[in-house]
C-alpha positions, 0 to 999 in steps of 0.5 A: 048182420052188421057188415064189418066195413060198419063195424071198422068205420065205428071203431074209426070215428070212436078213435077220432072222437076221443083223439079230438077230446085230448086235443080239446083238452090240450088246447084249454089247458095250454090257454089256462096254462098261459092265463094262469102262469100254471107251469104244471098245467103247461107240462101236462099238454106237453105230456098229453102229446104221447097219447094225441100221437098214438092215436094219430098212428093207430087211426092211420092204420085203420084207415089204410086197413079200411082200404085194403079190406073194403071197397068203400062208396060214396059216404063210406068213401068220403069219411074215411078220405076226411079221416085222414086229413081230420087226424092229421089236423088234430095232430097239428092242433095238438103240436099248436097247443104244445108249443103256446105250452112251451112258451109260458114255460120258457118265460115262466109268467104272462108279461104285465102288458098283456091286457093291452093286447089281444090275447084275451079275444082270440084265446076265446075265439080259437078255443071256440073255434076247435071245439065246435070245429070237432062237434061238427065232426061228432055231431055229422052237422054242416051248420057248425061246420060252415059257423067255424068257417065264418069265424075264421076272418075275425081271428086272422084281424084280430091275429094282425092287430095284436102283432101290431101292438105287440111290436109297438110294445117291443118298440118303445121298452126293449125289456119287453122283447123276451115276452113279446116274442113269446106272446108273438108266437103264442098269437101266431099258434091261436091263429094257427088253431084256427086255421087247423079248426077251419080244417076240420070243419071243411072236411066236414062240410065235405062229409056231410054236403058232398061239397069240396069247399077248400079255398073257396068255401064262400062260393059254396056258403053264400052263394047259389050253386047253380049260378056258379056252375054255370060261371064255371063252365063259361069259364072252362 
């Protein structure tokens, strides 16, 4: 007989999975909605926020029902800390995904200048990184996890060079300034999505590797965890 703790994770993770679709969904379309000057598609994210909020509640109540109810152990335990902290990061993603939204809206066109920018790099980069980001969390795969971990260098230089180029354009034609700080927020938001994806994926690692990994994931990934235990009690 299948033990209710089972049946209350199952209906946890399918509400996960399917907040995590609008939130992907959110993401492409607040991207698309800039590449494409597509106001529609804009207000549509902003519309899908309601439901990405909804699911943000209900999870949350399921979690603290988890809690009072059961006494989860070990990989239950770990799954249902995860989560809370996964759902609070789609969440944000989601907000991220409005706000790039609102900002083709309230310039109503992509600047002319947007191809001497980075834009086009990290728009693929942080939507790759969300979705593999949530397919680690579907997939229960540590891989796809640590893969989102590793990518997240590549976006912050590429976030700090567009800033840079994004001034220098402001710089030499004042008419500029409206969309460049637009753009400069749109950056600011990708590089957000991928801080939130990066997120996910420790939590993740956490769920499938029992490794807490936060902050100083490299020590973890890319090195031997017996020689860095021994480092941490001569330290101690």
């Amino acid at each position: 007989m299948e033990r209710q703790l089972d049946i209350q994770l199952t209906k946890l993770k399918k509400r996960l999975i399917k907040m995590s679709s609008l939130v992907d969904e959110q993401v492409n379309n607040a991207i698309l909605a800039v590449e494409n000057e597509d106001l529609e598609l804009a207000n549509l994210v902003i519309k899908l926020d309601d439901k990405v909020d909804k699911y943000d509640v209900k999870i949350e109540k399921t979690c603290q029902k988890i809690f009072a109810l059961n006494q989860p152990v070990a990989m239950d335990l770990r799954l249902i800390m995860s989560a809370m902290s996964l759902d609070m990061n789609l969440e944000r993603i989601g907000d991220s995904a409005v706000n790039i939204a609102e900002e083709i809206i309230k310039i109503k066109k992509k600047p002319g200048f947007i191809e001497k920018t980075k834009f086009r790099e990290m728009s693929i980069l942080s939507k790759d990184m969300v979705k593999i980001a949530i397919d680690s969390f579907i997939e229960n795969n540590a891989d796809y996890a640590r893969k989102v971990i590793e990518m997240e260098d590549e976006l912050d230089k590429l976030d700090e060079e567009n800033e840079a180029i994004l001034l220098e354009i402001m710089k030499k034609n004042c008419e500029n300034v409206e969309s460049g700080v637009a753009m400069l927020s749109i950056s600011s938001m990708m590089e957000r999505l991928g801080d939130l994806a990066t997120n996910i994926a420790e939590d993740v690692y956490f769920i499938v590797e029992a490794h807490i990994i936060k902050h100083k994931y490299e020590k973890y990934l890319f090195s031997d965890d017996d020689d860095d235990e021994e480092k941490d009690n001569e330290n101690e």
